[in-house]
C-alpha positions as CSV (number, residue, x, y, z in Angstrom):
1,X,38.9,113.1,-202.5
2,X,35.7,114.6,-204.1
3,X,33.6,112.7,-205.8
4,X,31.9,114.2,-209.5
5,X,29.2,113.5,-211.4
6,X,28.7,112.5,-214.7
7,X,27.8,115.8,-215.9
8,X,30.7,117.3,-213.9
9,X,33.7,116.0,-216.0
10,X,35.0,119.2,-217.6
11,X,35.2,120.6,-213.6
12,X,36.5,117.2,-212.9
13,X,39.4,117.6,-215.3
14,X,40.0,121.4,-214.7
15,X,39.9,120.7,-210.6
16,X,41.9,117.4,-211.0
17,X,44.9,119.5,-213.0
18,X,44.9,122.1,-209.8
19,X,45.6,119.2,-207.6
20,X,48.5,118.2,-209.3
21,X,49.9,121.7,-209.5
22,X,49.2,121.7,-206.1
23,X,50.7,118.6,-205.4
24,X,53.8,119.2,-206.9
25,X,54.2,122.9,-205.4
26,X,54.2,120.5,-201.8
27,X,56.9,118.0,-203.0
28,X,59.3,121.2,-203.1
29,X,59.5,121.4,-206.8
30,X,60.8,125.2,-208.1
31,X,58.7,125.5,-210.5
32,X,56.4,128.7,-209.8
33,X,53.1,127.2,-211.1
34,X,51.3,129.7,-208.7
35,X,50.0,131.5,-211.9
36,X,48.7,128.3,-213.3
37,X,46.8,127.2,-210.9
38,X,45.0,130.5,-210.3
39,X,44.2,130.2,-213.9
40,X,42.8,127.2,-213.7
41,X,41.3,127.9,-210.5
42,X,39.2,130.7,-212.0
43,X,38.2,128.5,-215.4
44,X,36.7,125.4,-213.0
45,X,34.7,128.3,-211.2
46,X,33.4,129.3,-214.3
47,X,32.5,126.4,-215.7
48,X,31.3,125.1,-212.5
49,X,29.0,128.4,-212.1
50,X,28.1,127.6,-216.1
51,X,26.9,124.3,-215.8
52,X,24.9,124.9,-212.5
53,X,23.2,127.7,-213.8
54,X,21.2,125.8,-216.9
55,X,20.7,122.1,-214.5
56,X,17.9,120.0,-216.5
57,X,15.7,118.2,-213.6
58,X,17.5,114.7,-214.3
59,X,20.5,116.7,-213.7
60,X,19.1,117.8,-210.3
61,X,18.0,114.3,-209.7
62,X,21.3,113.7,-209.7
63,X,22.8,116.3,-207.8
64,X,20.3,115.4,-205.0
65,X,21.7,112.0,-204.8
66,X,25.1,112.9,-204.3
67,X,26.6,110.5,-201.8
68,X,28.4,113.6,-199.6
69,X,25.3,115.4,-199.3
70,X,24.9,116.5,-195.9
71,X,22.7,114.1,-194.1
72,X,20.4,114.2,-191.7
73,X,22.6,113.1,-189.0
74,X,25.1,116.3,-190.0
75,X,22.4,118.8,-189.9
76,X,21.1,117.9,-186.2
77,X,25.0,117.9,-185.0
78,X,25.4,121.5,-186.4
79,X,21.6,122.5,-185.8
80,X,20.6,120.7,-182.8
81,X,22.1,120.6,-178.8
82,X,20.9,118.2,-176.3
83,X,19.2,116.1,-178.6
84,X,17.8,113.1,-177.4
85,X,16.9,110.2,-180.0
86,X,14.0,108.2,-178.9
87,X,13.9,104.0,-180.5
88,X,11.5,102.0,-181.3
89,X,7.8,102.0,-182.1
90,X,6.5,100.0,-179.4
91,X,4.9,97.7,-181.7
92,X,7.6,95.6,-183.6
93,X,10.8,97.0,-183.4
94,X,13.6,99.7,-184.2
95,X,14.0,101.2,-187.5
96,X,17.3,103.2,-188.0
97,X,16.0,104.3,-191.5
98,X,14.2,107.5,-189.1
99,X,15.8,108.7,-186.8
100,X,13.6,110.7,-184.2
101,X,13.8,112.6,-180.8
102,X,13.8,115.5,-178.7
103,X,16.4,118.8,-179.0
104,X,17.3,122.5,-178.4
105,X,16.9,124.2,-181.7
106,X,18.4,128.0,-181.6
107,X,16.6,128.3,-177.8
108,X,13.5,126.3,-178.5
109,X,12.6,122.9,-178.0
110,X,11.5,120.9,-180.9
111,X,10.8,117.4,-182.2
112,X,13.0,116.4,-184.7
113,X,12.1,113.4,-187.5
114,X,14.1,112.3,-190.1
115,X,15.6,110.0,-192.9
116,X,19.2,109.5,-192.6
117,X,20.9,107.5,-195.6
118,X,24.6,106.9,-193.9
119,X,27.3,108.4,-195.2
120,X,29.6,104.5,-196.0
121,X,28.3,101.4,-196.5
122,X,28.2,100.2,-193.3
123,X,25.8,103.3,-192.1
124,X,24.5,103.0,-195.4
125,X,23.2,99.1,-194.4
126,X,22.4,100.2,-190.9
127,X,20.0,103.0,-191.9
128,X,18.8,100.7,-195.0
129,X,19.3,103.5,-197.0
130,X,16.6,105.8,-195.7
131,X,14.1,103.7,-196.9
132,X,11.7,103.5,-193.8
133,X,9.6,100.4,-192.7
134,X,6.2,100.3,-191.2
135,X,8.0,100.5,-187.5
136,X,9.9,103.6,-188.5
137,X,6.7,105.6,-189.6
138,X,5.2,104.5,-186.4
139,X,7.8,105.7,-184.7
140,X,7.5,109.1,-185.9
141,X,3.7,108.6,-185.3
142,X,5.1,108.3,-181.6
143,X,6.9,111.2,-181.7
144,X,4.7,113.7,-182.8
145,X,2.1,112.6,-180.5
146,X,4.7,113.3,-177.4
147,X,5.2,117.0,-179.3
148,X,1.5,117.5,-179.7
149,X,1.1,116.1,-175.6
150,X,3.7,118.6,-174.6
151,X,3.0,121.7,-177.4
152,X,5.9,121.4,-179.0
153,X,6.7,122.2,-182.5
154,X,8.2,119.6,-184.9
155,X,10.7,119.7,-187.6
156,X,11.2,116.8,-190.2
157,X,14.5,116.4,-192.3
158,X,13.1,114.6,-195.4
159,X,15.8,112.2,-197.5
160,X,14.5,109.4,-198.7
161,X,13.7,107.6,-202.3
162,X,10.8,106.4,-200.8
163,X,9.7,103.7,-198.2
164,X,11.0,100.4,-198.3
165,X,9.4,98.4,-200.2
166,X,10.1,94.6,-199.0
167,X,7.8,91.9,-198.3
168,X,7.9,92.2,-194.9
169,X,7.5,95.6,-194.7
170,X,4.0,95.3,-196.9
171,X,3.2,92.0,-194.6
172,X,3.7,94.8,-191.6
173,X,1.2,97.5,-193.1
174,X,3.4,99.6,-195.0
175,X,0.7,101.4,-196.4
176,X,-1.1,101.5,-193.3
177,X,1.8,103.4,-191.5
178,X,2.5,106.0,-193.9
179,X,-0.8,106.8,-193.8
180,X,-1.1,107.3,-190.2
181,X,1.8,109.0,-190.6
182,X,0.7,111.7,-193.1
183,X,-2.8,111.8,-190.4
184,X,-0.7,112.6,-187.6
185,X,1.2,115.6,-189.3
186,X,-1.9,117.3,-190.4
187,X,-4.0,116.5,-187.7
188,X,-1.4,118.2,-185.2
189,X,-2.0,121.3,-183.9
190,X,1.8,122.5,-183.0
191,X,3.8,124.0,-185.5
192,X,5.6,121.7,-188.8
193,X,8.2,122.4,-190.9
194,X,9.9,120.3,-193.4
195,X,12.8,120.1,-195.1
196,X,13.7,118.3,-197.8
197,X,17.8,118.1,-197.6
198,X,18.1,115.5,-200.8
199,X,15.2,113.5,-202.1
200,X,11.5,113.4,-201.3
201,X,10.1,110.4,-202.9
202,X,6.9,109.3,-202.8
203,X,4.9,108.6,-199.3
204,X,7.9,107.8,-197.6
205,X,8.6,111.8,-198.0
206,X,4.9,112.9,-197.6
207,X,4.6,110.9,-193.9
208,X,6.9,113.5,-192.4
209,X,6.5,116.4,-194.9
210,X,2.7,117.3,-194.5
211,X,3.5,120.2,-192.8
212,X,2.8,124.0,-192.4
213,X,5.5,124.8,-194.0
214,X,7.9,122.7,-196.4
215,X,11.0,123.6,-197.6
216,X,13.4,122.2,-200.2
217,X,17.1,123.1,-200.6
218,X,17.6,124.4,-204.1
219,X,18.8,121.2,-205.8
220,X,16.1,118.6,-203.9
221,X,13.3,116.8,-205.7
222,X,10.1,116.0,-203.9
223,X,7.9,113.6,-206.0
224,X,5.2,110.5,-206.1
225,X,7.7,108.1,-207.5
226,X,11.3,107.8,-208.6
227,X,11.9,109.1,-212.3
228,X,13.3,105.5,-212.9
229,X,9.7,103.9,-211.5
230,X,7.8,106.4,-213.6
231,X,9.7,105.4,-216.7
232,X,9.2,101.9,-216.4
233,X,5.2,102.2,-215.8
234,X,5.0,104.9,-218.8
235,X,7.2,103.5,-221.2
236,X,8.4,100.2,-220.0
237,X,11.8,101.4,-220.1
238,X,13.7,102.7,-216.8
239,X,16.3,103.8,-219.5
240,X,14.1,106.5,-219.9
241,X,14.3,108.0,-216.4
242,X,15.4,111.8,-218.0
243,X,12.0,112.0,-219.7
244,X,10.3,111.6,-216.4
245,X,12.3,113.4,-214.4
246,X,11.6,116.4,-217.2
247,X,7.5,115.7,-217.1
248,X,6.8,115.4,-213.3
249,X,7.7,118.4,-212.5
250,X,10.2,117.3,-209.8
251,X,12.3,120.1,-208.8
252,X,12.3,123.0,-205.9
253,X,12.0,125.2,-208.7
254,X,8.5,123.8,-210.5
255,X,7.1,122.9,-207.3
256,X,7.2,126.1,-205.7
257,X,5.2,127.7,-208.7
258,X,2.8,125.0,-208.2
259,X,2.5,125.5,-205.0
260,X,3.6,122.1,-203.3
261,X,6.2,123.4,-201.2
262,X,6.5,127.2,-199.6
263,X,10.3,128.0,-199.7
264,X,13.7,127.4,-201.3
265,X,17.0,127.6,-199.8
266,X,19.6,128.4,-201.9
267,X,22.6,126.4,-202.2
268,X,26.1,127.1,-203.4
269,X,27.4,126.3,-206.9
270,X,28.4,123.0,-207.1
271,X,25.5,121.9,-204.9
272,X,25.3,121.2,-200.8
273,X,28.0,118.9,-201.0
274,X,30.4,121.4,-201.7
275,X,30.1,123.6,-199.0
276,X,28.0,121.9,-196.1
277,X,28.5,124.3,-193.6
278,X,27.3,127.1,-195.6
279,X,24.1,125.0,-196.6
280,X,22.9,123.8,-193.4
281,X,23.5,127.2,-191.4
282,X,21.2,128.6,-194.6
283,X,18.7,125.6,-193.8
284,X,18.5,126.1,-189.7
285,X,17.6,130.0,-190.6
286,X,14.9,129.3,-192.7
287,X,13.4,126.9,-190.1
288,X,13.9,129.4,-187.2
289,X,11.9,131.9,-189.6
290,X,9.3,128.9,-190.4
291,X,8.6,128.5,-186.6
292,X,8.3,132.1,-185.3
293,X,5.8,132.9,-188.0
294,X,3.6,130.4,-185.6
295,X,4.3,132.3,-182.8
296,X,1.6,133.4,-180.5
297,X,-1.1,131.6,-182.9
298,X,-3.6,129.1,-181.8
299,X,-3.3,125.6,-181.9
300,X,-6.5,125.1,-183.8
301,X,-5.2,128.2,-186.3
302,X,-2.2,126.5,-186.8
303,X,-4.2,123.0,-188.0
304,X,-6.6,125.1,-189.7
305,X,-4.0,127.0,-191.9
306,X,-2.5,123.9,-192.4
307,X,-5.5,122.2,-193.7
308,X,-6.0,125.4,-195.8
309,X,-2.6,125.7,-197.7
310,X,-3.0,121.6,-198.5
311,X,-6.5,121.7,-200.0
312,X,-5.3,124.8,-202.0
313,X,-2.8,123.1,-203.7
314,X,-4.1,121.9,-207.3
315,X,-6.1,125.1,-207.2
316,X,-2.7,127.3,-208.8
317,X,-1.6,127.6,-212.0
């Protein structure tokens, strides 16, 4: 059963009328309602298409959130063969918030880092959410120092409202970790690409995502802080969560003006949920075009152009 947003009700209705058309044609009932149900067929499409086309950011917010999203986990078992997580950080212990590892990506090896938010709520415990502790970011410190050991380039899957914030986790050097995090993707001289699948909040998006290349799919966000935390710092009022989401300037669409990220991949109407397939085949050919453009360039070019396109940003207007 599809789920819809709160901004989806009129589809919602229109879709939900189909079904019982369509239900009732199973049950062997003689009325033709084959006409009906193309009509209403055609008016959801429409006002699907409508209401995608104008999408205010808290709207996006939203649609980036959606619970059937495809998750990380979905995009390595349609992207990836052979793949080969790797656990733990070596240090503490196992954090299923990233999940990391080795793979075949379209006849290339890569490193693959990622946030995976579970897809029911007993993934959804297991993987707290996607919100990373200090062992997770070290465990992607871990992996990208095995891809820079053996040249191999790395891809990170970003989908995360940020990094957990807990008391243990701060006791642990949260901040610490994401920061040697972030080190370790620009210091690297292999290849990076990003993608941000859902959300990109704050530096538990920016660990994995300081990269040659970042992408977002069409309706992502990628910001500091949640529009919910900015609202309650500016105005004392989390209520107020679709004014921030407006002012920071959160969406593929702003970003890529500004120059934060390099690429969007479009997604269907209805958002990613809607037709996965479709979205993550899309996804997996912009990273295949991200990688070869580093083909045959030098390790140090590759940091270097790195280091260039981050210290330009600010710089655009």
């Amino acid at each position: 059963m599809r789920s819809y947003l709160e901004f989806e009700k009129a589809v919602a209705n229109l879709e939900g009328k189909v079904h019982e058309l369509q239900t009732l044609t199973k049950e062997g009932e003689t009325v033709d309602v084959a006409g009906e149900i193309a009509r209403l067929e055609a008016k959801a499409s429409q006002a699907l298409a409508e209401l995608y086309a104008k999408l205010t950011p808290w709207q996006k917010t939203l649609v980036a959130r959606h619970p059937d999203r495809p998750h990380m986990s979905d995009y390595v078992n349609r992207l990836v063969e052979d793949f080969t997580p790797l656990a733990g950080d070596r240090k503490f212990a196992e954090d299923h918030a990233i999940i990391a590892g080795f793979g075949r990506f379209r006849g290339r090896s890569v490193a693959l880092i990622g946030q995976e938010k579970g897809h029911d709520t007993k993934s959804r415990l297991k993987h707290n959410f996607g919100m990373a502790r200090p062992e997770g970011y070290r465990k992607a410190v871990r992996i990208m120092e095995l891809a820079e050991r053996f040249q191999i380039p790395v891809v990170s899957l970003v989908d995360t409202a940020g990094a957990y914030p807990g008391i243990g986790a701060e006791e642990r050097g949260q901040a610490e970790a994401i920061a040697r995090s972030t080190a370790a993707c620009l210091k690297a001289t292999v290849p990076n690409v990003a993608l941000v699948i859902g959300e990109g909040g704050s530096g538990g998006a920016i660990a994995i995502a300081a990269t040659n290349h970042v992408i977002m799919l069409e309706h992502s966000i990628y910001s500091v802080i949640s529009p919910e935390g900015a609202a309650s710092i500016l105005w004392r009022d989390s209520a107020r969560a679709q004014d921030a989401a407006t002012n920071m300037k959160i969406t593929a669409q702003d970003l890529l003006r500004l120059g934060v990220v390099d690429e969007i991949v479009t997604e269907p109407v209805g958002g990613a949920h809607r037709e996965p397939v479709q979205v993550i085949r899309a996804a997996g050919d912009a990273i295949e075009s991200a990688l070869e453009g580093f083909d045959n360039v030098a390790p140090e070019e590759i940091r270097q152009r790195r280091r260039e396109k981050f210290l330009a940003i600010g710089q655009k207007t």
